[in-house]
Every structure is written in C-alpha cells, then in structure tokens.
C-alpha positions in Angstrom: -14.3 158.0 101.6 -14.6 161.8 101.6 -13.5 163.3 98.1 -11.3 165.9 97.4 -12.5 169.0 96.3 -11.9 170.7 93.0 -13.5 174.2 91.9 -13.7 174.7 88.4 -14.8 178.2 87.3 -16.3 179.0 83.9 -18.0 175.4 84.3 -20.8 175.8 81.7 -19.5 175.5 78.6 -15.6 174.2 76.5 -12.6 173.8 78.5 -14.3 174.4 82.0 -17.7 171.5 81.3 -15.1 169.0 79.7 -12.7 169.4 82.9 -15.1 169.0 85.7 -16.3 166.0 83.7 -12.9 164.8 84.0 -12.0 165.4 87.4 -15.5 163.6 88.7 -13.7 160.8 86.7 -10.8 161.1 88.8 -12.4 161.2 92.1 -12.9 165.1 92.8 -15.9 166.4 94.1 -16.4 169.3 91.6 -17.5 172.4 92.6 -19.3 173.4 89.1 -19.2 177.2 88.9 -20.5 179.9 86.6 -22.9 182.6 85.8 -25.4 180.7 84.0 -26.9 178.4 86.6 -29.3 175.9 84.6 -26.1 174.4 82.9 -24.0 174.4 85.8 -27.1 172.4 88.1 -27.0 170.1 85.0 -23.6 169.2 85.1 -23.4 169.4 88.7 -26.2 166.8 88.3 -24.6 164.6 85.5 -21.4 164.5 87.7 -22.4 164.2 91.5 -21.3 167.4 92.4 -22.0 170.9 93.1 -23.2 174.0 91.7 -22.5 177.6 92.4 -23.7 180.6 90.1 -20.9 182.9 90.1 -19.6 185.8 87.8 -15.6 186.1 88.5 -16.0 189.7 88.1 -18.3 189.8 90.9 -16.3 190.2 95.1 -19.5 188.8 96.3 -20.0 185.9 94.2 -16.5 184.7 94.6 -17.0 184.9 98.2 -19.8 182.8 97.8 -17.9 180.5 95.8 -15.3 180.2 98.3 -18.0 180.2 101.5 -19.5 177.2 99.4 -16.7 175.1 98.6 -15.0 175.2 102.4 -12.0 175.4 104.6 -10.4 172.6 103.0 -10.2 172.8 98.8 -7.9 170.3 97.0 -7.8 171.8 93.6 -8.6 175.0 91.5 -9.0 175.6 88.4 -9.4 179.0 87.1 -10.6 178.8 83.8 -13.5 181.6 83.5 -12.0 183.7 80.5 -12.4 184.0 76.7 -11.5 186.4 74.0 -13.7 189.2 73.2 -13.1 190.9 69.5 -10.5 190.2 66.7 -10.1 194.2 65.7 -6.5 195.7 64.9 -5.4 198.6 67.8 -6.7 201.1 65.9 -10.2 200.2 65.8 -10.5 197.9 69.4 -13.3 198.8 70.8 -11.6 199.1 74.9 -14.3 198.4 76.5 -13.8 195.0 75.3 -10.5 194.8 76.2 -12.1 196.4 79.6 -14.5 193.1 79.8 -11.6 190.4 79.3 -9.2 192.0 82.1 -11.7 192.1 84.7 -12.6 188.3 83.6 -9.4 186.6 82.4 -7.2 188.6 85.2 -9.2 190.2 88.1 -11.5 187.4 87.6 -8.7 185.0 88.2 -6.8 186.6 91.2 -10.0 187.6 93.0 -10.8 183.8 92.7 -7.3 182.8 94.1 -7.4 184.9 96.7 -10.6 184.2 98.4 -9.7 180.6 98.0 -6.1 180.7 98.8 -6.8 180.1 102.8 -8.6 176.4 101.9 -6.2 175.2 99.2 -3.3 175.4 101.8 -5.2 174.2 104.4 -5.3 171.2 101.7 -2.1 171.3 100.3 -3.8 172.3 97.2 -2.8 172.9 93.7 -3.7 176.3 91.4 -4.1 176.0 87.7 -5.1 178.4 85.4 -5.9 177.7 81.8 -3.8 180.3 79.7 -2.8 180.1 76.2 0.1 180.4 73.6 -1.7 184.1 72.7 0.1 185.1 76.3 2.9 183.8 74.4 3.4 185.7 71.0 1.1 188.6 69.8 -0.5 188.4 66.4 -2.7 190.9 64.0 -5.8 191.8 65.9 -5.2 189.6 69.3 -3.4 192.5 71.2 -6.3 192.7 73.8 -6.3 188.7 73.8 -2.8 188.1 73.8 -2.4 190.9 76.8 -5.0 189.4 79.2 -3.3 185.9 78.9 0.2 187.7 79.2 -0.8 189.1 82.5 -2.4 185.4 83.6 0.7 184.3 82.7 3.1 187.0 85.0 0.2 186.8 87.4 1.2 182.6 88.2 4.5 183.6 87.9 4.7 186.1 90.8 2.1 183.9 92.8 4.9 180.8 92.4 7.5 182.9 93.8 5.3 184.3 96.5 4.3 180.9 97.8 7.7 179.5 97.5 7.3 178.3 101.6 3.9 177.0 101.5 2.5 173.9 100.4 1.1 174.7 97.4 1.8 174.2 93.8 0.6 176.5 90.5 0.4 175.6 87.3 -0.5 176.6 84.3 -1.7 175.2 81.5 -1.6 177.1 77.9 -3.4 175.6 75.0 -3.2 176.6 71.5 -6.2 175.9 68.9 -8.7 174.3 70.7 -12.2 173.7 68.8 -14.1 174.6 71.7 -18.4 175.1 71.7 -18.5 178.3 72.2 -14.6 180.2 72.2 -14.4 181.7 68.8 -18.6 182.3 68.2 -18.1 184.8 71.6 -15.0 186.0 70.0 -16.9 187.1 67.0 -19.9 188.0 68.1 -22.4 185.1 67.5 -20.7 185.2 63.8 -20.9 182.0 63.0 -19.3 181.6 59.7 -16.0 183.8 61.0 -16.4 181.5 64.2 -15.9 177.9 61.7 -13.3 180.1 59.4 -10.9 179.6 62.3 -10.6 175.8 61.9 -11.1 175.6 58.2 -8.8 173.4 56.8 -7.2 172.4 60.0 -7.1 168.9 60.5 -7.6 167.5 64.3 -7.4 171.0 66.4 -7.1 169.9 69.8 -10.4 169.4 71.7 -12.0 170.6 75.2 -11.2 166.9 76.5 -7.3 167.6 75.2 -7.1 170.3 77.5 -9.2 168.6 80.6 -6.7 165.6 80.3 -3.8 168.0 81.1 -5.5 169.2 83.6 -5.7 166.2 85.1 -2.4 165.3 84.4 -1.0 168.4 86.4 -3.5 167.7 89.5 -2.6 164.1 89.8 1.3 164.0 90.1 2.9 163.8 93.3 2.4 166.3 95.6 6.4 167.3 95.0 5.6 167.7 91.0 5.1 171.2 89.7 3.9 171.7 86.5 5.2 175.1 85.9 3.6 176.0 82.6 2.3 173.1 79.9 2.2 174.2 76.6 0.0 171.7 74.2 -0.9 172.2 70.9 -2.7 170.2 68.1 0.2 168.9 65.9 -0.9 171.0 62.7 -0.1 174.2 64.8 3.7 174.4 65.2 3.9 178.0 66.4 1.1 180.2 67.5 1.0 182.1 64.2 2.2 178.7 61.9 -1.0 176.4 61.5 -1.1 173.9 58.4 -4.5 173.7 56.4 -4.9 171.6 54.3 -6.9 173.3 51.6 -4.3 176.6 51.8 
C-alpha cells in the first residue's frame, strides 16, 4: 500500500529528528528536510524515507521541497525554528531577532504556502510546533516570545481562512523541552548556560514528548481539529513558574 506523505522541516536535529522518527512508526512516508544534508540522508536512511536539503528562508528551496514531496501531501509539519539570544531589549542584538522571523515565521508561511495546493489535494493537516513563549513574555525572550506570537496569529488567521476546505491546522506549543541542540543555539555554543536551563528540573519533557503529540494531532479523525495543544513537563506550571529541586 502507498503511504501517506508527511514533510517535516527542521528534520536534523530535537523536535523535527524525533517526529519523523515517529511518524515512519505510524506509517508516513517522511519527507526529512533541512539545511544540513548528511543528517537528514541519515535519517532519511534510518527511516525509509526521503531527504530534501532545504533552508526555510530560502523561495527556491521550499519550492524544491514542495516540487519533491508532490501533488498529493498528507501531513506537514512546520517545525524549522529556534531561539536565537537571551539579551534584555536594550542590548538585543536585531539582527538576531532579524534571523528568527525569517525562520520561525516567513520560514513557516513560505513553507505552507508552496505546499498548501498538495495538502488539500490530500485532505491534509498543518501543524506547527510553537511554544508557551508565544504565550507569556518573560526577561530577555521578547525576540523569542514575538516570533512564536506571530506563529501563533499566523495559524490562527490560516484556520479562519480555510474554514471551507478540507484541511485542518494545528498547533502544538511545548514548554521546557530538553532538546540536543535548542538552548546551546540559543546561547551561542555556551554550554554551561545551555545545562543551566534544566538545572534542578526534574523530567523536562523530551523531543519524543513533543513527536507523540504530534502524532496524536495527525492521527485523529479527519473531523478532529486540534486547535492549539499546550504540553508541558509537570514541574513547569506556568511558562515563568518551574520547580527545581535544588532552588
């Protein structure tokens, strides 16, 4: 039997590795992409599927990506993002703030848009992987916390603009995830700042949390909608309210 196809962008590492690993499990055909293409031809490899090397930022990479995964796409998920910088306002550097737009948000729509055609075609489902930063700001995450906000309007427009077509959007918004590589991008390759963020915090929720959600939200029945999942490790109760135990 022919499998449904699932993009996953951001493939090569955390959240985006974990969920294409899941979905294969499920009976996708993942289309693997990112802009490192060694790991992405491994996984494709490890899962029996496909790799594309594509930067999100890029038009003509994503119409490769779309040009590669065909008319007919089940399941996207548009994960390609990150967090770039932890500085107050006052001394952001903006060109960081710059980077994460074009990645977390043009990144994202571009992707949508030159896939849009095929999902419907398929009756396909959107998810993007946001986060409770969209939710709440905090010291030092306002160019964080505003690329997720606009993810976050972003699938809320797009719900109300496909309201007549057969085609559902999610979105998925984790909170502390101990991912491979989030937090030591975040800081620069620090890696002592990058382990300060878990220190203390018993069972933070893992890249395999966040795939299983995923999974969750593209298996229901094709009238099921997850709007917006929010899922966070019990020891976080609020986005700024995280128990550690040696605090």
């Amino acid at each position: 039997m022919t499998r449904p196809i699932a993009v996953v962008t951001g493939a090569s590492s955390g959240i985006g590795r974990a969920t294409a690993r899941k979905l294969a499990a499920e009976g996708f055909e993942v289309v693997c992409a990112a802009r490192r293409t060694e790991r992405v031809e491994q996984l494709a490899a490890e899962i029996d599927g496909r790799a594309v090397t594509c930067d999100v930022t890029k038009a003509d990479d994503v119409a490769a990506l779309a040009a590669a995964a065909g008319d007919r796409v089940a399941l996207l998920v548009a994960n390609a993002g990150g967090a770039i910088g932890a500085e107050f306002i006052a001394d952001a550097d903006l060109s960081e703030w710059r980077a994460m737009y074009e990645t977390n948000v043009l990144g994202v729509a571009a992707t949508i848009q030159a896939l849009l055609p095929a999902l419907t075609a398929a009756r396909g489902t959107i998810i993007t992987i946001g986060s409770v930063a969209g939710m709440v700001a905090y010291e030092g995450g306002a160019g964080y916390c505003g690329v997720k906000a606009a993810v976050h309007s972003l699938m809320m427009s797009l719900r109300l603009e496909l309201w007549d077509q057969p085609v559902r959007v999610c979105e998925i918004d984790p909170g502390m995830v101990a991912s491979d590589e989030f937090s030591l991008v975040r800081f620069h390759g620090d890696a002592e700042k990058a382990a300060n963020v878990y220190a203390g915090v018993r069972n933070p929720l893992t890249q395999e949390d966040v795939a299983d959600c995923v999974a969750f939200a593209a298996t229901c029945p094709e009238h099921v909608n997850i709007d917006q999942l929010v899922v966070r490790p019990r020891a976080q109760a609020a986005a700024h309210k995280l128990y550690r135990e040696d605090a």
